[in-house]
C-alpha positions as CSV (number, residue, x, y, z in Angstrom):
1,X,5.2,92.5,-48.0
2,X,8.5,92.2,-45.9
3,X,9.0,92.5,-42.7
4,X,12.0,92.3,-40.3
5,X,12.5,89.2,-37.5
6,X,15.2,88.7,-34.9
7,X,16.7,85.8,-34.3
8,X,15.6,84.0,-30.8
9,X,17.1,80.6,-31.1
10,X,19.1,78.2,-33.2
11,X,17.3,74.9,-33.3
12,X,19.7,72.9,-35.5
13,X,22.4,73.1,-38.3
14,X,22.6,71.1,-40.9
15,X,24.1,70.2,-44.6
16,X,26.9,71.8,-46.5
17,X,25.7,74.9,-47.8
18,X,24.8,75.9,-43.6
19,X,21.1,75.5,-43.9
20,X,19.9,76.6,-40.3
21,X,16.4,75.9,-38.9
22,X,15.6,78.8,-36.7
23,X,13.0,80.6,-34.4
24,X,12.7,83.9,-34.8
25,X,10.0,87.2,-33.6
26,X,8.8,89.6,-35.6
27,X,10.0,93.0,-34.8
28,X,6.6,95.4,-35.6
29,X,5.2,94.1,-32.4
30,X,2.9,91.5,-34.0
31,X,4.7,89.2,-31.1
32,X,4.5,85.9,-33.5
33,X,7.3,83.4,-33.5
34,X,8.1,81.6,-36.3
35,X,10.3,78.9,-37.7
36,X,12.3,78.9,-40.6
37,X,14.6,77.9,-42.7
38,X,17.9,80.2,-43.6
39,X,20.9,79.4,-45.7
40,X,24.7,80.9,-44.4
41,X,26.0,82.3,-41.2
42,X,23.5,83.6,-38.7
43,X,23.4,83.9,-35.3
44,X,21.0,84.8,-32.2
45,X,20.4,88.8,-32.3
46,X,20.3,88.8,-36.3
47,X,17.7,90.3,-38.1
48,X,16.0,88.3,-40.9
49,X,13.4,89.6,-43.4
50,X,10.7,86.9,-43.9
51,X,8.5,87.6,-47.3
52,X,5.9,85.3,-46.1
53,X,4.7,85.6,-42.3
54,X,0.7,85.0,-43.2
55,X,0.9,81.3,-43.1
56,X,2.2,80.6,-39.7
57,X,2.0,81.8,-36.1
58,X,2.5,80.4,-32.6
59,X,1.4,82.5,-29.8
């Protein structure tokens, strides 16, 4: 299942092909914040859509 996160924070860039390491919240009010890993231009306020969100959560 997918479901839709927003972008809190931008912990670090790195590499050549823009491979971001972010922190993001889910959006259907599960309130889990995850970290990830995204490829290309993105900034705070986007809206990701994360296939897996079972295998993490901080609270």
């Amino acid at each position: 299942m997918v479901e839709a996160a927003e972008v809190i924070k931008i912990v670090k860039r790195d590499g050549p092909k823009g491979i971001s390491l972010i922190k993001c919240k889910l959006v259907d009010g599960n309130h889990k914040i995850l970290e990830r890993a995204v490829i290309g231009k993105i900034k705070v306020g986007d809206f990701v859509y994360l296939k897996e969100t079972e295998m993490e959560g901080v609270q």
